[in-house]
C-alpha positions in Angstrom: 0.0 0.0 0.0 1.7 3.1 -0.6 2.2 6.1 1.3 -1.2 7.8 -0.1 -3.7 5.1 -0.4 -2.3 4.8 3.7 -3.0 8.4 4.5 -6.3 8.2 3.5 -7.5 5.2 4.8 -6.2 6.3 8.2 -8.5 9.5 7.5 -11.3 7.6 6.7 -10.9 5.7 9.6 -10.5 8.5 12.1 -13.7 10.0 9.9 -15.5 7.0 11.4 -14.2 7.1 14.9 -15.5 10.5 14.9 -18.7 9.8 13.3 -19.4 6.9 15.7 -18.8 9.5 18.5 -20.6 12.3 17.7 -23.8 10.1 17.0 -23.6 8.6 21.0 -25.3 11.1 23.0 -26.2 11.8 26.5 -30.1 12.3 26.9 -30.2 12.9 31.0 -27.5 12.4 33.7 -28.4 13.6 37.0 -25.3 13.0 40.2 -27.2 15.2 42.7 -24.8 17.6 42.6 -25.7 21.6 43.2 -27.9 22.8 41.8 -29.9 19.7 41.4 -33.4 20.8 43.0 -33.9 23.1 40.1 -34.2 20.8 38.2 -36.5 18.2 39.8 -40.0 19.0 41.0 -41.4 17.7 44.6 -45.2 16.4 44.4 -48.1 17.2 46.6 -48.9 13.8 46.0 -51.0 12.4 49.5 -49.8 15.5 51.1 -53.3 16.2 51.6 -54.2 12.9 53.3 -50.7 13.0 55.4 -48.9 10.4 53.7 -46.6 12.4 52.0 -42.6 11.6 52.7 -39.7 13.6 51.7 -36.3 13.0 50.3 -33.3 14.5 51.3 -29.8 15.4 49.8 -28.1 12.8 51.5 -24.7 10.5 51.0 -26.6 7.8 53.6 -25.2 6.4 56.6 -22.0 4.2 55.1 -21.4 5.7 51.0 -18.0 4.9 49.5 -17.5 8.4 48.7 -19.0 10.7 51.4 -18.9 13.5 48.9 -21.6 11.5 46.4 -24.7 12.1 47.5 -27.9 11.4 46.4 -31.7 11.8 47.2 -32.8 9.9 50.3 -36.3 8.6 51.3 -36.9 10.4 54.6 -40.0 9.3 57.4 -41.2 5.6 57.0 -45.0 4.8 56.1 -45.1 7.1 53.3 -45.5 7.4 49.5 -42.2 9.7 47.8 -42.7 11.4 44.9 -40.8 13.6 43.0 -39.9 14.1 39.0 -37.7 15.6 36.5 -38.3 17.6 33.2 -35.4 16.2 30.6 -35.0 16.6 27.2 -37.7 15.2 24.6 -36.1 12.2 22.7 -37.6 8.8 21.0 -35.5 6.0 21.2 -37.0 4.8 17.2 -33.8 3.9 15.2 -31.7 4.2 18.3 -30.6 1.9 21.3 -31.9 3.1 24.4 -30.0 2.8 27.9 -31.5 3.8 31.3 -29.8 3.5 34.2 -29.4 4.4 38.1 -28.0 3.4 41.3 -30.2 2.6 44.7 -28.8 1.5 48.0 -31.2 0.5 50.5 -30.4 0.9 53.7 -32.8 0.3 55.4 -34.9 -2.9 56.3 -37.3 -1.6 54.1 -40.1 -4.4 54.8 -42.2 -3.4 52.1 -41.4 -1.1 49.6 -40.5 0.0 45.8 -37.2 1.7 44.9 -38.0 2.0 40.7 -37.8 4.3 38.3 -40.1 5.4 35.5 -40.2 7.5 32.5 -42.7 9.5 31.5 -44.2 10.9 28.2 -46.9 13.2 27.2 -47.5 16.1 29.5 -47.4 15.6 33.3 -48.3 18.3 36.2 -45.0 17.6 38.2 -46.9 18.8 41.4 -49.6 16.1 41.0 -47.7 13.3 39.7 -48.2 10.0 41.8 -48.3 6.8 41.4 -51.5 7.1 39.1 -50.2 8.9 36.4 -49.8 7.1 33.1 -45.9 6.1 32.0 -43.9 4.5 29.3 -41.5 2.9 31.1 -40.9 1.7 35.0 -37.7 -0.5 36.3 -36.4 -1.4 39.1 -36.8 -3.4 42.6 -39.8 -4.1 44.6 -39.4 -5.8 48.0 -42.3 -7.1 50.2 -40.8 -9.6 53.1 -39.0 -12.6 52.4 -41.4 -13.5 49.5 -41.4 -11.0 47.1 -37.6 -9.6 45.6 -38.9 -8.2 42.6 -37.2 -6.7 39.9 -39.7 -4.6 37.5 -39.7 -4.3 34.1 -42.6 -2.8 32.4 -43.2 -1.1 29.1 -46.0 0.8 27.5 -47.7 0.0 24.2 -50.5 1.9 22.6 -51.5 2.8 26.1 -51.1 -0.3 28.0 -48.6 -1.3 30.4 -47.2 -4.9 30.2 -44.9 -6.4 32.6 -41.6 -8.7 31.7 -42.7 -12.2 31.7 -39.8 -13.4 33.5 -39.9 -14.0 37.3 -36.3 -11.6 37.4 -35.1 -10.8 41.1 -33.6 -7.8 43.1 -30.8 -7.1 45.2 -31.9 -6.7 48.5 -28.6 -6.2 50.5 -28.0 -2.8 52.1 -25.2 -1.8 49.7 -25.4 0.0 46.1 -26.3 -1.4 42.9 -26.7 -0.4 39.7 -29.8 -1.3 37.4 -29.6 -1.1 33.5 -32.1 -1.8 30.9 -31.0 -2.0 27.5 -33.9 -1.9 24.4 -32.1 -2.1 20.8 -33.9 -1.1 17.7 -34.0 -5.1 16.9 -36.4 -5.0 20.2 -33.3 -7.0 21.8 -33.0 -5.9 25.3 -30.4 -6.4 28.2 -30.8 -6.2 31.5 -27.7 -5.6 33.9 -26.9 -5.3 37.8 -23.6 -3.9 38.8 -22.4 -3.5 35.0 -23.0 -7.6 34.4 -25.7 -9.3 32.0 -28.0 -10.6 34.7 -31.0 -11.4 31.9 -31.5 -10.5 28.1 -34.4 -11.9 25.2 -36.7 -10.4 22.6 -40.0 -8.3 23.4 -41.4 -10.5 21.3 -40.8 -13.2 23.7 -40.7 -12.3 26.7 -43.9 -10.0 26.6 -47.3 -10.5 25.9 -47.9 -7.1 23.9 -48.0 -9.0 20.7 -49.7 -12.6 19.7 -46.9 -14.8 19.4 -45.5 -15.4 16.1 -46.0 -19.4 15.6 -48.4 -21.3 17.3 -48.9 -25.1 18.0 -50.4 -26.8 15.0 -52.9 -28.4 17.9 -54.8 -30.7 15.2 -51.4 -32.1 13.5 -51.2 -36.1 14.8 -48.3 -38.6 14.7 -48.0 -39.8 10.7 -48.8 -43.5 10.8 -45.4 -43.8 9.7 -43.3 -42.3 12.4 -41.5 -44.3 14.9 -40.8 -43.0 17.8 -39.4 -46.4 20.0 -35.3 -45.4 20.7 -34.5 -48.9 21.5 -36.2 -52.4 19.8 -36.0 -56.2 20.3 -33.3 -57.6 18.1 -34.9 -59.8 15.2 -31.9 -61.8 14.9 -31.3 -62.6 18.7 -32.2 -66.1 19.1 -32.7 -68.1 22.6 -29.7 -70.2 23.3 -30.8 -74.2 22.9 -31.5 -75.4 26.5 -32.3 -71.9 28.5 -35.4 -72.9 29.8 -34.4 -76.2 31.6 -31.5 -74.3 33.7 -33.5 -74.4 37.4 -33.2 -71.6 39.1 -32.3 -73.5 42.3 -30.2 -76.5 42.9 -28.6 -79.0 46.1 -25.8 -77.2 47.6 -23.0 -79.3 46.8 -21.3 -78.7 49.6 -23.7 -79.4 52.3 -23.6 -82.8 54.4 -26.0 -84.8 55.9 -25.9 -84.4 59.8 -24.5 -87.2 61.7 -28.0 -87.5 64.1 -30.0 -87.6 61.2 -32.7 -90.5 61.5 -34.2 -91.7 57.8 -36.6 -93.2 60.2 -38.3 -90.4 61.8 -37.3 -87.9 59.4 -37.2 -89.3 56.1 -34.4 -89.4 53.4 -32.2 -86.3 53.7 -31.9 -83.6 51.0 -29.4 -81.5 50.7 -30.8 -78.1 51.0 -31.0 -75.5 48.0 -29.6 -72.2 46.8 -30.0 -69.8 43.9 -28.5 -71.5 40.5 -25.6 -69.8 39.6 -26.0 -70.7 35.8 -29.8 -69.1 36.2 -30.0 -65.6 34.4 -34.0 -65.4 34.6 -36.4 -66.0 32.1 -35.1 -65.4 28.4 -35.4 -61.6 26.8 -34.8 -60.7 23.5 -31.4 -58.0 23.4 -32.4 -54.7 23.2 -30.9 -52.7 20.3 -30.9 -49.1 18.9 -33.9 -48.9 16.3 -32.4 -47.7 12.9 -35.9 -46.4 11.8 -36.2 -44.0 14.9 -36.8 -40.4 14.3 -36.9 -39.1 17.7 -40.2 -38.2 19.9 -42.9 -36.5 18.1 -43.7 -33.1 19.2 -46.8 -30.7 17.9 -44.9 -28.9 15.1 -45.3 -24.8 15.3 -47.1 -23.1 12.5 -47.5 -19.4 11.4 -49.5 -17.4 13.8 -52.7 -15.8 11.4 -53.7 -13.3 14.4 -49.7 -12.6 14.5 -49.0 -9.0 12.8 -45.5 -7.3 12.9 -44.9 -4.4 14.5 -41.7 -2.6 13.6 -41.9 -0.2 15.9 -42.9 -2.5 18.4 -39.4 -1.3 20.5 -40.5 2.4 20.2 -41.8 4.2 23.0 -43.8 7.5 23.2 -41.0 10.4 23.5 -39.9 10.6 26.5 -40.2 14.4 28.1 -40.1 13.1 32.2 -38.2 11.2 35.0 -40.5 10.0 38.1 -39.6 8.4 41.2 -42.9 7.4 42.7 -42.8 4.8 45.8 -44.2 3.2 49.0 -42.0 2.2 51.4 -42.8 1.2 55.1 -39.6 1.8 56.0 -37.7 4.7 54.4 -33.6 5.1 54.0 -33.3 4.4 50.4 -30.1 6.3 48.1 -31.4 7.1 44.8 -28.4 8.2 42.3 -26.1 8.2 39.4 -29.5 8.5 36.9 -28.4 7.7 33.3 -30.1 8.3 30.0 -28.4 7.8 26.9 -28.0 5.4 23.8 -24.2 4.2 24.7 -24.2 1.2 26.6 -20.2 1.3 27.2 -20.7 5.1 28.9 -23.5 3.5 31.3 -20.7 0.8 31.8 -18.4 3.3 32.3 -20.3 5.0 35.1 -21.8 2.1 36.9 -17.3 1.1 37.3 -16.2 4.5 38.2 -18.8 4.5 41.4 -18.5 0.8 42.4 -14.7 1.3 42.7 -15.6 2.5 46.2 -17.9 -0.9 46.9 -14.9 -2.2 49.2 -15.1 1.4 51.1 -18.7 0.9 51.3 -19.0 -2.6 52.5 -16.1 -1.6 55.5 -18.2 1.6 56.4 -21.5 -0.6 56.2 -19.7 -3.5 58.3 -18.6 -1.2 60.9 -22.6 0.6 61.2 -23.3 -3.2 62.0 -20.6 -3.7 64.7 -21.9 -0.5 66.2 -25.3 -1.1 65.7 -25.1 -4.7 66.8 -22.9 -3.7 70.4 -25.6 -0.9 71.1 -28.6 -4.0 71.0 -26.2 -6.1 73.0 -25.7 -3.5 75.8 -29.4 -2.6 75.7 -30.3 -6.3 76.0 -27.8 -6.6 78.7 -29.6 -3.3 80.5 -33.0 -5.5 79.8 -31.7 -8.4 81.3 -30.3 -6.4 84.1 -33.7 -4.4 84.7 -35.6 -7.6 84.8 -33.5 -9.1 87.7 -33.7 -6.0 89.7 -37.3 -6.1 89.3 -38.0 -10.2 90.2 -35.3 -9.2 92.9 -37.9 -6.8 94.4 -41.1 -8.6 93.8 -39.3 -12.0 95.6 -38.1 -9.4 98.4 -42.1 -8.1 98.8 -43.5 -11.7 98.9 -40.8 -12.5 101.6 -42.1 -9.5 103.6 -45.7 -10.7 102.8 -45.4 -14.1 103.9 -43.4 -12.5 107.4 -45.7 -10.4 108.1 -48.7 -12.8 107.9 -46.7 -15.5 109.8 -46.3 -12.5 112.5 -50.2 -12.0 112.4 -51.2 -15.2 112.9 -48.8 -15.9 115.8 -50.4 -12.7 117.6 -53.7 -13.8 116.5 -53.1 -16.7 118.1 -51.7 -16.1 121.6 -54.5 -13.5 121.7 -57.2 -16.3 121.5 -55.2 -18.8 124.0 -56.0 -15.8 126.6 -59.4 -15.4 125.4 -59.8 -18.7 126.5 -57.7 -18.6 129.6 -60.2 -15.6 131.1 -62.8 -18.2 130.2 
């Protein structure tokens, strides 16, 4: 290749690079930093019924960086609701990432910690867990039973869950969550920057009839064998088989010195199992050449099935909305990602977990702590109790003197009764 044709191939290469680049955009990234409560919007939302919480611009109780903060659910037994005005962008011919981080911190018992996006026009001051969205994700934990990891998408007005039974984190350190749609309507879904599930909306939804069906009328041709093994034609029983007993005399047994033909008849020695028995005759089983496998109900074309090609599109996305229940409140909401570049998500979701190891020490040591200060106030309990069946076995001592004492007196008193008598 000469010096030229090299030049401009490494042109048209950088060309690429930068073309590739520029196309990659950044729709929404919100870190909490200043500045950030101008740009999100708290609801009334049950403020008028009481049920209202609040978040704070909080780090939490044990974050790898102390300087990261995010927004924190703040009073337990409330519904949080708060949302974000972003730029207006459709994800049609375009892959489309979403992502955030969540630590919760607190036994939450009961409680959501999703995400959703939101499209249309929505009154930021009402928005609640009623208003209509286009996408929600995220965990959902209710006791030891439900671990929940939503997925739901919008189509022509209706929301339809992931078919999938996917689970959530529920440890009290961060994690990220990314969903992944493609313009294929491929999707990923990732925790902590690793493929936890992936699959086609056309699978793993029910927004569309599937695309083949089971041919329920088809039957088995006449023809088809299905038996994996057969007799062998050509096995034939060996001459003799069934005149083997399967018992004979044992050889070595002896007749007993005492033994009287008289009273006991002629002796016979007694049997065991026939060594040269092998049962009743089989034919050997052999593989059948004609088999063709088990017969299944073959899949035919789907007539109610029609295409969508926008089936991965969602209405344009103008809003971000956190709305939750949570019985117990104390969860980090952060690091919220649109974009269409899966490796910048990747990139972010890495760049915060680099302090997991600082996270899990500062969480370990709120355990220590938190675990002494139960000890000490079970000891206190413990100590509390004593001192109070101490007391009550002191009063009933005193009791049972004192009545002892009465009925001496009580006594005497009658002897002289009867003495004046």
């Amino acid at each position: 290749m000469t010096d030229f044709a090299l030049a401009i191939s490494t042109k048209v290469l950088l060309f690429l690079c930068v073309i590739q680049f520029s196309v990659s955009e950044i729709i929404f990234e919100e870190r909490f930093e200043d500045g950030w409560e101008s740009r999100w919007v708290k609801s009334d939302w049950k403020r008028s019924e009481g049920l209202a919480g609040s978040f704070k611009h909080k780090a939490g109780k044990w974050p790898g960086d102390p300087d990261d903060k995010g927004i924190q659910t703040t009073t337990d037994a409330r519904f949080f609701a708060i949302s974000a005005k972003i730029p207006e962008f459709s994800n049609k011919n375009r892959t489309l990432v979403f992502q955030y981080s969540i630590r919760l911190e607190q036994d939450i018992e009961c409680g959501g910690g999703y995400i959703k996006l939101l499209s249309g026009f929505v009154n930021q001051k009402k928005f609640g867990g009623d208003t209509p969205y286009s996408f929600m994700f995220g965990p959902d934990i209710c006791g030891s039973q439900t671990k929940k990891l939503h997925v739901i998408l919008s189509y022509q007005g209706q929301n339809y869950p992931i078919r999938k039974d996917l689970e959530c984190e529920t440890d009290k350190l961060t994690h990220f969550y990314t969903f992944i749609l493609r313009p294929d309507a491929s999707y990923s879904i990732l925790i902590d920057g690793r493929e936890r599930d992936s699959g086609s909306m056309y699978a793993d939804w029910d927004i569309l009839p599937p695309r083949k069906i089971k041919a329920v009328k088809a039957k088995k041709p006449a023809d088809w064998d299905d038996r994996e093994y057969i007799d062998d034609p050509n096995d034939v029983k060996p001459e003799g088989y069934d005149s083997i007993p399967k018992e004979i005399p044992d050889p070595n047994a002896k007749q007993p010195d005492d033994w009287d033909e008289e009273e006991s008849g002629l002796w016979k020695a007694p049997k065991i199992p026939n060594p040269a028995y092998k049962g009743p005759w089989k034919l050997k089983r052999i593989k059948n050449p004609n088999y063709k496998g088990k017969w299944k109900i073959p899949y035919i074309d789907n007539p109610e099935f029609e295409d969508d090609p926008d089936l991965y599109v969602l209405k344009p996305i103008k809003y971000i909305g956190i709305d939750v229940w949570q019985v117990k409140a104390g969860s980090v909401y952060d690091n919220i990602l649109v974009c269409d570049d899966p490796e910048y998500a990747k990139q972010v979701a890495q760049e915060v977990l680099a302090n997991r190891e600082i996270e899990k020490e500062a969480f370990e040591e709120a355990e220590k702590i938190r675990k002494a200060r139960e000890d000490e106030e079970a000891q206190r309990a413990r100590e509390e109790g004593e001192r109070r069946r101490r007391e009550r076995g002191y009063d009933r001592h005193y009791r049972d003197r004192h009545r002892d004492r009465y009925k001496r007196r009580y006594s005497r008193d009658m002897d002289d009764y009867h003495d004046e008598l």
